[in-house]
C-alpha positions, 0 to 999 in steps of 0.5 A, a space after each residue: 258603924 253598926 256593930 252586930 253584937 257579938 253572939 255570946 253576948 247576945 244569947 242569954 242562958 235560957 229562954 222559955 221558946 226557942 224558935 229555928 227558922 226565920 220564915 213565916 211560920 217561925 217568925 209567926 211562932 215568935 210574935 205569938 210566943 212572945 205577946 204572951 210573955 213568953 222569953 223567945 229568942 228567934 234564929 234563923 241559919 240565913 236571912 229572913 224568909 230566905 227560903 220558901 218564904 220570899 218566893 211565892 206567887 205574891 197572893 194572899 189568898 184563900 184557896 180557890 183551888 183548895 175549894 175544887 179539892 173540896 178542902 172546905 175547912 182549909 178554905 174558910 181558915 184561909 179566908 177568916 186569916 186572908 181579912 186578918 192580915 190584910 188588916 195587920 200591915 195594909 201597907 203590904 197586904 192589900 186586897 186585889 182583883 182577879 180575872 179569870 180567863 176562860 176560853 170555853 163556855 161550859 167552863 165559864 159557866 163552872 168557874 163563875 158558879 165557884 167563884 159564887 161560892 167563894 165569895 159566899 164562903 167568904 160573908 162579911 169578909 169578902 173584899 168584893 163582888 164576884 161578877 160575870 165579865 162578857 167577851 168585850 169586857 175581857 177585851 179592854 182588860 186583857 187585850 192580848 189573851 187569846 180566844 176569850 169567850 168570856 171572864 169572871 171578876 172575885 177578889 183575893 189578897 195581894 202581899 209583899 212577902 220579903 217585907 211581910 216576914 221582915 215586918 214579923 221580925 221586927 214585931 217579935 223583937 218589939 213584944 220582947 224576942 231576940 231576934 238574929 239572922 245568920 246564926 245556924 243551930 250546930 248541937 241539940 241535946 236534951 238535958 234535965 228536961 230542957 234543950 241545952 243548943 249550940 248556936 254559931 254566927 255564920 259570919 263571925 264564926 263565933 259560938 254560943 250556948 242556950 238553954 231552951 224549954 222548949 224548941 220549934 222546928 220551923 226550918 221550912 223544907 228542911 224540917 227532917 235535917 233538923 228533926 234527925 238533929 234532935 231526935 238523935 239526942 234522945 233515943 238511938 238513932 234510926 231513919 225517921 219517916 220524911 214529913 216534907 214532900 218538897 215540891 218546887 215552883 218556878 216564877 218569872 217576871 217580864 215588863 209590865 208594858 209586854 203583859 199590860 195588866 192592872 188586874 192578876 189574870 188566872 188561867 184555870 187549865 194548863 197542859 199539867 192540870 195547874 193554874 196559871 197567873 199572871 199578878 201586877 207586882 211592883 211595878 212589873 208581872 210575875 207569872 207562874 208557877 210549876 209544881 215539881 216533885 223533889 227528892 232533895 232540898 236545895 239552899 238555892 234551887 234552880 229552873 228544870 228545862 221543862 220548866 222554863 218550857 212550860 212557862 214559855 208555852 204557857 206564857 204564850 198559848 195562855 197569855 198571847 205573849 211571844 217571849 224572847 230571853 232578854 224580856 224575861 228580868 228575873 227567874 225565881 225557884 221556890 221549895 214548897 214544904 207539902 206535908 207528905 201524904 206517903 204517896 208518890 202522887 203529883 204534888 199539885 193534888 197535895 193539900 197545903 194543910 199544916 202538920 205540927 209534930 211533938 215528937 220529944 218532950 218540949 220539940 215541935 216540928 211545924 211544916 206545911 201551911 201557906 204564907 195566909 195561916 201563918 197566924 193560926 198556926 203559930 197559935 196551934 204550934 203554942 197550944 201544942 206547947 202548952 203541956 211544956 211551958 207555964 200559963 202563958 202571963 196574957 193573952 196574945 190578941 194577934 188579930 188585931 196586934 198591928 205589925 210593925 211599920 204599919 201606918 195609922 188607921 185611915 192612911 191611904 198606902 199605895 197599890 203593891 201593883 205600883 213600882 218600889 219606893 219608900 211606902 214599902 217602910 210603912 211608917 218608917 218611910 218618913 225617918 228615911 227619906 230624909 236621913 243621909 244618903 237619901 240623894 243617892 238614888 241607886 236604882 228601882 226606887 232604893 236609895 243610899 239611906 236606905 240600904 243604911 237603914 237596913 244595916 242599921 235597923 233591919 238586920 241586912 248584912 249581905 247584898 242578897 239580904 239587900 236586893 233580893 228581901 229588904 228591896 226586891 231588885 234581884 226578882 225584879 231585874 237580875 241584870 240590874 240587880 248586879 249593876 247595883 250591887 258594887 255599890 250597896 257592898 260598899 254601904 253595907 260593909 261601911 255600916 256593919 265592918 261584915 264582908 257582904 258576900 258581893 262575889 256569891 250575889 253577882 253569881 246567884 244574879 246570873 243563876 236569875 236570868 234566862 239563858 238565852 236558848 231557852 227563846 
């Protein structure tokens, strides 16, 4: 059995960083922290990349709609981290390409000239050639998207960004981190210039106290809670300005036999002024995604009516696919943490640059951004420290650190477009394949050995932590998720003595299929 260490035992009194929030921007806050010697110690109130994190559109890319905004800057940032990360842990960001359906030539014409550009943008970084695709040509790629005049071939990046984030976690906690999911922060005060927090395992319900010299807000969406938590402990409380805009995203996946793709297609004009893509992930397509103001911010968002119309509509009138409830397998509602312009303006239009925030002696707030510069930021994010904290011991060269899991150099992973299986491990694939349980075959590729390896080295302790982020059954298959789960509660509480939360995941299994009248 695998015992979660008791969380008094587990805190240390100090540390130099402490990190809140277990999604890409604080996990990459983590590593960068802790490669350059620091003392961090990483929470996170739920599961690694619980939130936004888990729930993009699966690319890696650097902005081509950024470029028509003519945000230039953010481009080329996006572009230089695209090639970074694609490096870091091949066995989870792989290059991909992308065809761009267009259905009027004055339209063509305009997106093969800035797809020219982006490629151009991109120099010795590019991942391949930007080419004009005839009508025929789109025809044998796409059979089934309606009235194609012609096509334009560029290339972006592709990722799997549950594993990604986990893959982070577990870089942190090699260079040094203390690592832990599941633990929410309950006090901040500030106290002879250091933050003394309250910390309370979400399971347990056990309570610990650290000292902290410094803190980094990195809770995604939820940056203002936090923010109200600490600044009400150094001056009186009042109503902070809200830096997050929330925007929400909905996705789902269909088979990949009724779109059958082995490249993303991106349609450049839907009815609300966004893009659409369609993107091989897995073994399946995901299609998406809306952009929908929010005022509040949900743990577990869900579809609008007129969002899952607009998919419907979208999917056919874009992609010729007609669409009944039960070829949709998962639904999936992310929560985007724009930075707030102070407008009241379509989120679509807000640029997803980042906003890092000193508003208090050692207390950073970090929002915004995207999954592709979660590197550069969490440099910017410690540069932004370093007033607070001594000089640094060594330099963190995180371009080149090779996450964890990332096979040797040479090694040949297989496409993120294929089904799951153990290559989604990187180098541990190996150790698991043959450990107990590897028999056992579950569903989808996981297999009992696996779900022990999560609980035994990958901080899984619930069945959503299983099959929505260590395996991607839930986005995948919500019907077969819940046909899995009765047995992965078992192996998950015969490795960690934790209730898994079966009954909460079965429900949240239903929240991620299509009622049928919406088809």
């Amino acid at each position: 059995m695998t015992i979660r260490p008791d969380l008094s035992a587990w805190t240390p009194a100090t540390c130099d960083v402490l990190v809140i929030g277990g999604g890409a921007t604080g996990l990459g806050v983590a590593v960068q922290a802790a490669l350059e010697g620091r003392s961090v110690v990483l929470v996170e109130a739920r599961d690694f990349a619980s939130g936004t994190s888990s729930r993009s559109t699966k690319l890696l890319h650097g902005g081509v709609r950024y470029l028509a905004q003519g945000h230039i800057r953010l481009v080329r940032e996006a572009l230089r981290e695209r090639a970074i990360v694609l490096g870091l842990a091949p066995h989870l960001a792989q290059p991909l390409p992308f065809v761009v359906h267009e259905r009027r030539w004055v339209s063509w014409a305009v997106t093969a000239v800035g797809l020219k550009l982006y490629q151009w943008m991109a120099g010795r970084l590019s991942l391949g050639p930007t080419e004009v695709i005839s009508q025929q040509g789109m025809n044998a790629i796409a059979p089934v998207l309606p009235g194609t005049v012609a096509g334009v071939r560029y290339w972006d990046g592709q990722f799997e960004d549950a594993r990604l984030a986990l893959a982070l976690a577990q870089t942190a906690q090699a260079a040094g981190a203390q690592v832990r999911n599941h633990v929410r922060v309950v006090g901040l005060v500030q106290q002879g210039g250091a933050w003394q927090v309250g910390l309370q395992d979400a399971w347990t319900g056990q309570t610990a106290t650290l000292h902290a010299n410094c803190v980094v807000n990195a809770t995604g969406v939820w940056v203002d809670a936090m923010r109200q938590l600490a600044l009400a402990a150094v001056e009186a409380p009042k109503t902070l300005q809200a830096l997050v805009k929330p925007s929400q995203g909905v996705h789902w996946v269909i088979d990949r036999a009724l779109l059958p793709i082995q490249e993303a297609v991106l349609v450049p004009h839907t009815s609300d002024g966004r893009v659409l893509f369609a993107v091989p992930w897995l073994g399946s397509t995901v299609i998406g995604t809306t952009d929908t103001p929010r005022h509040d911010a949900p743990l577990e968002p869900r579809p609008m009516a007129e969002e899952l119309a607009f998919l419907l509509s979208e999917t056919e009138r874009a992609l010729g696919v007609r669409l009944r409830a039960q070829d949709v397998k998962s639904v999936w509602v992310g929560l985007r943490p724009l930075v707030n312009g102070g407008s009241s303006g379509a989120t679509a239009q807000i640029s997803r640059e980042h906003l890092i925030a000193r508003e208090a002696p050692g207390f950073v707030t970090v929002t915004g951004g995207k999954w592709t510069t979660y590197r550069s930021m969490a440099q910017e994010v410690m540069a932004a420290l370093a007033g607070d904290l001594p000089v640094p011991e060594r330099q963190a060269h995180t371009q080149r650190h090779t996450l964890f899991g990332a096979p040797q150099p040479g090694a040949q992973p297989v496409s993120l477009r294929d089904a799951p299986g153990l290559h989604l491990l990187g180098s541990q694939a190996a150790k698991v394949a043959h450990a107990p349980g590897s028999e056992e075959s579950l569903g989808l590729g996981l297999t009992a050995a696996v779900v022990r390896h999560a609980a035994q080295s990958e901080w899984a302790i619930t069945v959503e932590d299983m099959l929505a982020r260590r395996w991607r059954v839930l986005f995948l298959d919500a019907r077969l998720a819940a046909r899995m789960a009765p047995r992965v509660a078992e192996l998950l509480q015969q490795e960690t003595g934790i209730d898994p939360a079966l009954p909460a995941f079965l429900a949240l299994c239903e929240q991620y299929q299509l009622p049928a009248s919406y088809c």
